[in-house]
N, CA, C and O atoms as a GROMACS GRO file, in nm:
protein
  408
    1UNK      N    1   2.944   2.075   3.102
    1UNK     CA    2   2.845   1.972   3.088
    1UNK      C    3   2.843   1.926   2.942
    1UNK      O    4   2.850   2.003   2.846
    2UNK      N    5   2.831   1.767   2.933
    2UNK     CA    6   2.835   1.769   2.769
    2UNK      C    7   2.689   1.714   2.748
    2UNK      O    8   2.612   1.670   2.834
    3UNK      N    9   2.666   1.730   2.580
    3UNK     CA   10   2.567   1.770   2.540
    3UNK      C   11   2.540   1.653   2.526
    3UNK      O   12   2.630   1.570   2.513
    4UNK      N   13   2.365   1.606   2.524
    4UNK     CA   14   2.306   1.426   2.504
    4UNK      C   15   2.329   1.435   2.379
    4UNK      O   16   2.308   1.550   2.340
    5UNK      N   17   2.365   1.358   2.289
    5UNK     CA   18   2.337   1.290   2.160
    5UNK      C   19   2.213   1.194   2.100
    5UNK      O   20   2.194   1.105   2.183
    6UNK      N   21   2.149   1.183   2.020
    6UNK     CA   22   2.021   1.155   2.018
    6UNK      C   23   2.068   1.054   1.943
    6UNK      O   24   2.162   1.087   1.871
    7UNK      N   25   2.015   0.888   1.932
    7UNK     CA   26   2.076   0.782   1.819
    7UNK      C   27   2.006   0.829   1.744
    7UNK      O   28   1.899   0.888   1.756
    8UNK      N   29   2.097   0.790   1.624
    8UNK     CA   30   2.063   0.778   1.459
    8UNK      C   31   1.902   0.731   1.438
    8UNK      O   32   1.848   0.641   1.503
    9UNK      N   33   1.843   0.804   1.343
    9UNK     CA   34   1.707   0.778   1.325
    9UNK      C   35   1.678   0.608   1.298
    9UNK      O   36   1.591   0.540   1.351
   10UNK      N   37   1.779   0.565   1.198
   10UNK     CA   38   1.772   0.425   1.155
   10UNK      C   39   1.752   0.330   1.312
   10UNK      O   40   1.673   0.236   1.315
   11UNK      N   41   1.808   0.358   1.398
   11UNK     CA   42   1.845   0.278   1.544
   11UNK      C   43   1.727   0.306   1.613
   11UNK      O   44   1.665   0.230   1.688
   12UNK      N   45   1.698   0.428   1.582
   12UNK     CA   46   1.525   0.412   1.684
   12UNK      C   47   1.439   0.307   1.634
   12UNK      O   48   1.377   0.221   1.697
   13UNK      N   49   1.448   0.335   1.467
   13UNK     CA   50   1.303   0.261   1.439
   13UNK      C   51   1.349   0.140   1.452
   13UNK      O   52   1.255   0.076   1.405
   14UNK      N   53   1.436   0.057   1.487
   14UNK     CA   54   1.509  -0.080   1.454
   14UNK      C   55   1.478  -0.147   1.580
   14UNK      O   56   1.436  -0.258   1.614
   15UNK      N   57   1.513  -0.036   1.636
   15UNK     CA   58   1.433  -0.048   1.810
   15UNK      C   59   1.318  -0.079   1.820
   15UNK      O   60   1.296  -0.189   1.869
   16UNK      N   61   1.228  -0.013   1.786
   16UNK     CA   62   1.114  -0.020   1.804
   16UNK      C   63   1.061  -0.171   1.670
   16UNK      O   64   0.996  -0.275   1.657
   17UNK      N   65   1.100  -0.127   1.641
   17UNK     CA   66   1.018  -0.280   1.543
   17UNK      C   67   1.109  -0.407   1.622
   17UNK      O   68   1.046  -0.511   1.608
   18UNK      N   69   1.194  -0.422   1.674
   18UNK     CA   70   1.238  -0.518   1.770
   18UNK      C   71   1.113  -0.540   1.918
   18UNK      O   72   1.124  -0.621   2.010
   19UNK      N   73   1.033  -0.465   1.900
   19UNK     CA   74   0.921  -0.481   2.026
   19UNK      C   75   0.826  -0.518   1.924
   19UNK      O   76   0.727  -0.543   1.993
   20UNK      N   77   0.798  -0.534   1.822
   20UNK     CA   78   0.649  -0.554   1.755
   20UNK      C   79   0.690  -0.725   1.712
   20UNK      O   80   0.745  -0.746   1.604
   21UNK      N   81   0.657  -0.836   1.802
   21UNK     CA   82   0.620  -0.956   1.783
   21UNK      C   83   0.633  -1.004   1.647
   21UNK      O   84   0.551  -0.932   1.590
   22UNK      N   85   0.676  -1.069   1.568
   22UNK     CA   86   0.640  -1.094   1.446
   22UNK      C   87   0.629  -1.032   1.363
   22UNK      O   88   0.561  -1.081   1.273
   23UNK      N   89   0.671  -0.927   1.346
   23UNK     CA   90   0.703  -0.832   1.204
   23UNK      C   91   0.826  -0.829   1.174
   23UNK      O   92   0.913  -0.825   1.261
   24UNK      N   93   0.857  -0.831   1.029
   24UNK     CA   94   0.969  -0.877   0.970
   24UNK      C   95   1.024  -0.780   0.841
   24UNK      O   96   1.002  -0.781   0.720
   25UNK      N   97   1.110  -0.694   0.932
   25UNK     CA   98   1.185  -0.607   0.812
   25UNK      C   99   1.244  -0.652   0.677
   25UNK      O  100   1.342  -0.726   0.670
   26UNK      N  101   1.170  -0.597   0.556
   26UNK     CA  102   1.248  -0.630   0.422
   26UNK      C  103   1.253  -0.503   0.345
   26UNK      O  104   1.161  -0.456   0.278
   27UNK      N  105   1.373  -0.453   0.362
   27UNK     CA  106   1.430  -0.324   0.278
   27UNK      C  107   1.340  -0.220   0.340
   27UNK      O  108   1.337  -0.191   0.460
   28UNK      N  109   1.261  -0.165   0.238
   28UNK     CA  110   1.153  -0.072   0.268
   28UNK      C  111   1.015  -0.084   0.292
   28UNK      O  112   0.925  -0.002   0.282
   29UNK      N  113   1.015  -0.232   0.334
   29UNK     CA  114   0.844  -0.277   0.399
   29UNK      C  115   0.870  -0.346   0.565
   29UNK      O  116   0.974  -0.394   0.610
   30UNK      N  117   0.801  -0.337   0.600
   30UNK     CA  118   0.792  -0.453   0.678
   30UNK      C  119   0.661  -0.538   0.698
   30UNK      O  120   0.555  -0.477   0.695
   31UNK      N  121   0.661  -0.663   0.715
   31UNK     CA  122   0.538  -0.739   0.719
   31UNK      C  123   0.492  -0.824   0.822
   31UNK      O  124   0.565  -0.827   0.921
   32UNK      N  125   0.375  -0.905   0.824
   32UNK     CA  126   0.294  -0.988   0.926
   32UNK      C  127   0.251  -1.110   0.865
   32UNK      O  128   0.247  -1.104   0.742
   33UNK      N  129   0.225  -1.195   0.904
   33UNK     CA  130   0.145  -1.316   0.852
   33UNK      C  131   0.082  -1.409   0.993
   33UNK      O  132   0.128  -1.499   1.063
   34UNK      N  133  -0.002  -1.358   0.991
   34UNK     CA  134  -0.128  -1.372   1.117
   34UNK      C  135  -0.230  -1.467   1.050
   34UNK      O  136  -0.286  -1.435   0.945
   35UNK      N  137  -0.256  -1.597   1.118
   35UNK     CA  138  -0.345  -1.725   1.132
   35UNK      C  139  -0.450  -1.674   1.182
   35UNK      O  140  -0.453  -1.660   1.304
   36UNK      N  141  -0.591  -1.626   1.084
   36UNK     CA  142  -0.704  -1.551   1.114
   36UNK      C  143  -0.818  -1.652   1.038
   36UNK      O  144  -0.804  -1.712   0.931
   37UNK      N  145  -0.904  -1.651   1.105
   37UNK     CA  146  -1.040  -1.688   1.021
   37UNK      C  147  -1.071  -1.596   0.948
   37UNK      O  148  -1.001  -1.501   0.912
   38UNK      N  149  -1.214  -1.627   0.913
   38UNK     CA  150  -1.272  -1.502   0.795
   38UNK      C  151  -1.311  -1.428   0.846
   38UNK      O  152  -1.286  -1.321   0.790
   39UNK      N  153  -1.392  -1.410   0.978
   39UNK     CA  154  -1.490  -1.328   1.092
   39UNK      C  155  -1.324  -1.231   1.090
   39UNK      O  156  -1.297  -1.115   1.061
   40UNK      N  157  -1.246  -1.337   1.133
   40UNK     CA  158  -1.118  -1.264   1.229
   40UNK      C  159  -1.079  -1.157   1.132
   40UNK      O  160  -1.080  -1.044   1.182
   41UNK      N  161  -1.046  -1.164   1.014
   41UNK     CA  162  -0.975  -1.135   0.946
   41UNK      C  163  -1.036  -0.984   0.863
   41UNK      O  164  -0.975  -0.880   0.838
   42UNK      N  165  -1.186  -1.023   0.832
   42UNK     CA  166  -1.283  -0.920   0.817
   42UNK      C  167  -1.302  -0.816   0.921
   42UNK      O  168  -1.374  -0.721   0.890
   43UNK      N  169  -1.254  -0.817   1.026
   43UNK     CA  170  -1.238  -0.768   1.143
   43UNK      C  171  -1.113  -0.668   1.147
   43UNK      O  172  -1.119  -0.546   1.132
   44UNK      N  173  -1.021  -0.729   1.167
   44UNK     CA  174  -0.855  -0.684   1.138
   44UNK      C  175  -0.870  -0.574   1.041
   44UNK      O  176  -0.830  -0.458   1.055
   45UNK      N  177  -0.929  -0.624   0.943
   45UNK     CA  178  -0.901  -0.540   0.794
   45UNK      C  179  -0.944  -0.365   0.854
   45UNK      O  180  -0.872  -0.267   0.875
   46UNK      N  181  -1.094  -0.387   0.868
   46UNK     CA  182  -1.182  -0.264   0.918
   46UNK      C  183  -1.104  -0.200   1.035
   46UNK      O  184  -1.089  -0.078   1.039
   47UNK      N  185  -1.054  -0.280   1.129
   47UNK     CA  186  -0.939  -0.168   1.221
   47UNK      C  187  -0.836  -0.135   1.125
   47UNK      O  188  -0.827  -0.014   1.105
   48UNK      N  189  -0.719  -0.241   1.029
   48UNK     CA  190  -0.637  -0.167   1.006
   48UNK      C  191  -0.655  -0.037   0.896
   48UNK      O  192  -0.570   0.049   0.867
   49UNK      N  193  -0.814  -0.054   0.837
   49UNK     CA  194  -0.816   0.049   0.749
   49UNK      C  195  -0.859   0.192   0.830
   49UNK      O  196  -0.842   0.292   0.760
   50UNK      N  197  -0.906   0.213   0.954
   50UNK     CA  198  -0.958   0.315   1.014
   50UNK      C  199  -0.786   0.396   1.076
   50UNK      O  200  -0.772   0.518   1.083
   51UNK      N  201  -0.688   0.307   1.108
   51UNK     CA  202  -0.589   0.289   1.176
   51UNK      C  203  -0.489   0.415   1.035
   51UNK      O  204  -0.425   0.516   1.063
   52UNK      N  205  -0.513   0.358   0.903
   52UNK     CA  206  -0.444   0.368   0.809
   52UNK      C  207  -0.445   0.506   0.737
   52UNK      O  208  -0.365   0.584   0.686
   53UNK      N  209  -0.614   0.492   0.765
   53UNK     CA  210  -0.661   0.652   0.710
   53UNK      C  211  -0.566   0.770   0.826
   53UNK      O  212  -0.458   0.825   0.802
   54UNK      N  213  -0.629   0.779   0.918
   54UNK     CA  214  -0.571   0.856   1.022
   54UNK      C  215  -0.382   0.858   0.977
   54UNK      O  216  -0.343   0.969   0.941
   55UNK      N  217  -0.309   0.781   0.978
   55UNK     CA  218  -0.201   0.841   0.997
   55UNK      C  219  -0.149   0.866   0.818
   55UNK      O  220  -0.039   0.906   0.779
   56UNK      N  221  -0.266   0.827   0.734
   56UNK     CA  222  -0.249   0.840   0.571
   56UNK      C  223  -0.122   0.734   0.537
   56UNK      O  224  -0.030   0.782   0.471
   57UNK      N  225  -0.117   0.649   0.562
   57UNK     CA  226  -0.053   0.538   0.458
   57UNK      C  227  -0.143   0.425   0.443
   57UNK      O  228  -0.231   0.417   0.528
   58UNK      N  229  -0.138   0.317   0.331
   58UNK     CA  230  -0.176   0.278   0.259
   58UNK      C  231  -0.119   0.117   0.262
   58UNK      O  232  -0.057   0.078   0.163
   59UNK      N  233  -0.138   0.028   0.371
   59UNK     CA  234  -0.139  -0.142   0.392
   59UNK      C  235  -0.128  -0.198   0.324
   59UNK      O  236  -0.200  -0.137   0.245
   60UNK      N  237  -0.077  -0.321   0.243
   60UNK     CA  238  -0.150  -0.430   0.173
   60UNK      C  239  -0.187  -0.535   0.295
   60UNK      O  240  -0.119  -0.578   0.389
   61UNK      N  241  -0.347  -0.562   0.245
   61UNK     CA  242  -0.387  -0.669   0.340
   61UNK      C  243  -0.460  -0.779   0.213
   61UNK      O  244  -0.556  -0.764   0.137
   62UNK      N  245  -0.348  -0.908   0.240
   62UNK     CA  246  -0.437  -1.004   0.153
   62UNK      C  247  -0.497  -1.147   0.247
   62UNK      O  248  -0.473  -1.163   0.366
   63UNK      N  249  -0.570  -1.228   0.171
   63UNK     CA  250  -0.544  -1.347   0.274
   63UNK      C  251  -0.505  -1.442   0.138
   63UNK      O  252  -0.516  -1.440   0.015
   64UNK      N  253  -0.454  -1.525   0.246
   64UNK     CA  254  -0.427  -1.643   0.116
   64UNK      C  255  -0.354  -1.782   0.224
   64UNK      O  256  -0.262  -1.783   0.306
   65UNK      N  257  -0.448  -1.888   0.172
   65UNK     CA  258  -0.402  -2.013   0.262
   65UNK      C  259  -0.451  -1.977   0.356
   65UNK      O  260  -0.347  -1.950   0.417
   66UNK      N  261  -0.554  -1.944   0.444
   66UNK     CA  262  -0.627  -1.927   0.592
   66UNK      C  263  -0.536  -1.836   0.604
   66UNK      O  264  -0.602  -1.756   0.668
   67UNK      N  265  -0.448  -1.793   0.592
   67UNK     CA  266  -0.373  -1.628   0.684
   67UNK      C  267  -0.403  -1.507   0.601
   67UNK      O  268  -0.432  -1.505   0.481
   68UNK      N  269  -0.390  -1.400   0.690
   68UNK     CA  270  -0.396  -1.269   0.667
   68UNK      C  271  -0.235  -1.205   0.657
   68UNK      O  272  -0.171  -1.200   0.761
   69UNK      N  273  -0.193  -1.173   0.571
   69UNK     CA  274  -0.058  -1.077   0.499
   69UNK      C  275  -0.114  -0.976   0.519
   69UNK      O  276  -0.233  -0.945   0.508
   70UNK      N  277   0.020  -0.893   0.567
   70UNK     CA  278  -0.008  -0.750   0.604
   70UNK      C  279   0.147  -0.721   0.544
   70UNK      O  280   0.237  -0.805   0.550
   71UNK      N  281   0.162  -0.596   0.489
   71UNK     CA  282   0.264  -0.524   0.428
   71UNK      C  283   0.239  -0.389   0.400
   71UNK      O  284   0.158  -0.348   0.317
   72UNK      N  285   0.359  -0.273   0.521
   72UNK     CA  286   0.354  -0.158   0.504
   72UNK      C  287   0.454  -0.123   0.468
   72UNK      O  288   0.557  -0.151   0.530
   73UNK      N  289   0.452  -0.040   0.341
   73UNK     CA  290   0.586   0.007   0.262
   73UNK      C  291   0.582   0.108   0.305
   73UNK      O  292   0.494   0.161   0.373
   74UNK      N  293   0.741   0.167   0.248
   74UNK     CA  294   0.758   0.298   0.274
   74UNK      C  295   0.758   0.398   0.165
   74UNK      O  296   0.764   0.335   0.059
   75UNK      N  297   0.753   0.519   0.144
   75UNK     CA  298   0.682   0.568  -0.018
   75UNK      C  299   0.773   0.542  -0.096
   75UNK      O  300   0.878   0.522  -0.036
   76UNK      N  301   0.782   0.532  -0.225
   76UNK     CA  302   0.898   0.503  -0.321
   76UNK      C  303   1.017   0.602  -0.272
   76UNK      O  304   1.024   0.720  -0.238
   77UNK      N  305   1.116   0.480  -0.286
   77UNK     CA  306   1.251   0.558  -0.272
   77UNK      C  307   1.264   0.641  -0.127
   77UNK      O  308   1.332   0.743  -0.117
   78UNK      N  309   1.208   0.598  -0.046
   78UNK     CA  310   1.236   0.666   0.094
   78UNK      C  311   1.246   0.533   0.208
   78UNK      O  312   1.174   0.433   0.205
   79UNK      N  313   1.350   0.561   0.302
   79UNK     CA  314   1.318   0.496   0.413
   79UNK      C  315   1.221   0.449   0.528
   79UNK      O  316   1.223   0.547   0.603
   80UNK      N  317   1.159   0.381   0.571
   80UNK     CA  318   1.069   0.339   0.672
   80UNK      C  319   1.050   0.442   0.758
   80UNK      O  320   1.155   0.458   0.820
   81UNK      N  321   0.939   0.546   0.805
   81UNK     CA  322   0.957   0.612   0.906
   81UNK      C  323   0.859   0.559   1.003
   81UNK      O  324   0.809   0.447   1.000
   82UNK      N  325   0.832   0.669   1.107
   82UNK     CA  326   0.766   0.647   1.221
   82UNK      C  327   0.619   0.618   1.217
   82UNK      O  328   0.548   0.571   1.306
   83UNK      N  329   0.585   0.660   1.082
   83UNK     CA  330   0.467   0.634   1.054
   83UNK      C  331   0.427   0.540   1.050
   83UNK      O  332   0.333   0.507   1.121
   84UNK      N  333   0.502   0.438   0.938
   84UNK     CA  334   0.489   0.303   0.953
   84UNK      C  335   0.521   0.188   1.046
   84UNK      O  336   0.465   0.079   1.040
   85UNK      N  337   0.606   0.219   1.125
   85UNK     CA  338   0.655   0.177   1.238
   85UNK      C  339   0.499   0.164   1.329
   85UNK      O  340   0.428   0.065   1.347
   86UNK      N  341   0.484   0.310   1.376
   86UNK     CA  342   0.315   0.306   1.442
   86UNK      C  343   0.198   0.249   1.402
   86UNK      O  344   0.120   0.192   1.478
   87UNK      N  345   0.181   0.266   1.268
   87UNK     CA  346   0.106   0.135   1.160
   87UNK      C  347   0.106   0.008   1.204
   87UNK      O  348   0.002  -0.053   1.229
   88UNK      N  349   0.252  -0.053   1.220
   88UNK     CA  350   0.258  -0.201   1.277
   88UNK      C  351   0.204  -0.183   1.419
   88UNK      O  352   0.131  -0.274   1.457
   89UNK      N  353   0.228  -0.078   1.508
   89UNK     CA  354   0.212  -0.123   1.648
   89UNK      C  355   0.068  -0.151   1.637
   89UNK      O  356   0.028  -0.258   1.682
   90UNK      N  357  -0.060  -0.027   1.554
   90UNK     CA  358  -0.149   0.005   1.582
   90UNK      C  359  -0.206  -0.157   1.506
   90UNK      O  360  -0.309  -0.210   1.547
   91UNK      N  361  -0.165  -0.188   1.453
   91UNK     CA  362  -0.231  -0.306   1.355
   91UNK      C  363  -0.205  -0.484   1.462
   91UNK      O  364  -0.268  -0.589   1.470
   92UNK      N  365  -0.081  -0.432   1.523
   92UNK     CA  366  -0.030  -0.570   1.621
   92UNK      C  367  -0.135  -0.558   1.764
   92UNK      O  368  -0.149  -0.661   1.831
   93UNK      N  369  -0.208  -0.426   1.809
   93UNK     CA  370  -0.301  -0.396   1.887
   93UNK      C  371  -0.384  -0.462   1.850
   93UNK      O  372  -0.362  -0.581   1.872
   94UNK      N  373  -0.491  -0.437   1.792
   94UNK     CA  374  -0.590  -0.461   1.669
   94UNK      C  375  -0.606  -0.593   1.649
   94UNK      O  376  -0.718  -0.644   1.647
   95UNK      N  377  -0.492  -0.662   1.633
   95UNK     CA  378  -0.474  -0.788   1.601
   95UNK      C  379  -0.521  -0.844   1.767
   95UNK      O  380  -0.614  -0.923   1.751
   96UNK      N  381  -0.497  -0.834   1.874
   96UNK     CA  382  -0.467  -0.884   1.974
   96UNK      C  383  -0.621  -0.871   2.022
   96UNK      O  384  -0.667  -0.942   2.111
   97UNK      N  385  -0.684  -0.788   1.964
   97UNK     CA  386  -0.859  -0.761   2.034
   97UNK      C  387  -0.900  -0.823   1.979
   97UNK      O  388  -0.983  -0.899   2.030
   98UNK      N  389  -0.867  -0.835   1.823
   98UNK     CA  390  -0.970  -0.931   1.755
   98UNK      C  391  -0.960  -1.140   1.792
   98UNK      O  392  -1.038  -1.234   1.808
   99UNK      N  393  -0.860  -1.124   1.789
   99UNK     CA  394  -0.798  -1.252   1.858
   99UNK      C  395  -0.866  -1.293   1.992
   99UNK      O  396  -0.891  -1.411   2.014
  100UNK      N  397  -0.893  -1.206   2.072
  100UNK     CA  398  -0.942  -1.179   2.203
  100UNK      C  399  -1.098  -1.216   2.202
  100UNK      O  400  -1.146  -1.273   2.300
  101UNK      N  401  -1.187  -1.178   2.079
  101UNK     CA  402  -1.294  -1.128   2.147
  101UNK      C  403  -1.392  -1.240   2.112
  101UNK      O  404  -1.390  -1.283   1.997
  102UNK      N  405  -1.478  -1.291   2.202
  102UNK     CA  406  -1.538  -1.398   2.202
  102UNK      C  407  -1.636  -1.427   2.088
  102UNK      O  408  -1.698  -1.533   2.085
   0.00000   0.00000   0.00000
């Protein structure tokens, strides 16, 4: 019987950020730029900071021009892991309730 081979770590996460809508890999960040009001956006922030604590990394969330910028790096000098990867999903969630809610 031969043995499974597991893909390369780089190919999972490449994978998976290929399912997160609108996020856009650059080197060791990846980012968002989401069309939010102020309600909306004041909103977003408070999930992605509850979101952020829990798995301990650290967002930039600015607004500028009516949108909300979102940018999760990866720590100096290291590659993107799963952490941040889940960051985007949990923040592209988040995004979708607040968008949602009347």
């Amino acid at each position: 019987m031969r043995a499974r081979r597991s893909a390369p770590r780089g190919d999972y996460l490449s994978d998976a950020l290929t399912l997160l809508t609108g996020w856009v890999q650059d080197g060791m960040e990846i980012r968002r730029t989401l069309p939010l009001d102020e309600s909306q956006h004041a909103a977003l922030t408070e999930r992605i900071k509850v979101a952020a604590d829990a798995l301990q990394l650290r967002p930039q969330v600015r607004r500028q021009d009516g949108k909300t910028e979102i940018r999760v790096c990866a720590d100096t000098d290291s590659a993107l892991t799963a952490g941040e990867v889940t960051l985007a999903a949990r923040i592209e969630d988040a995004y979708r309730k607040v968008v949602e809610a009347p």
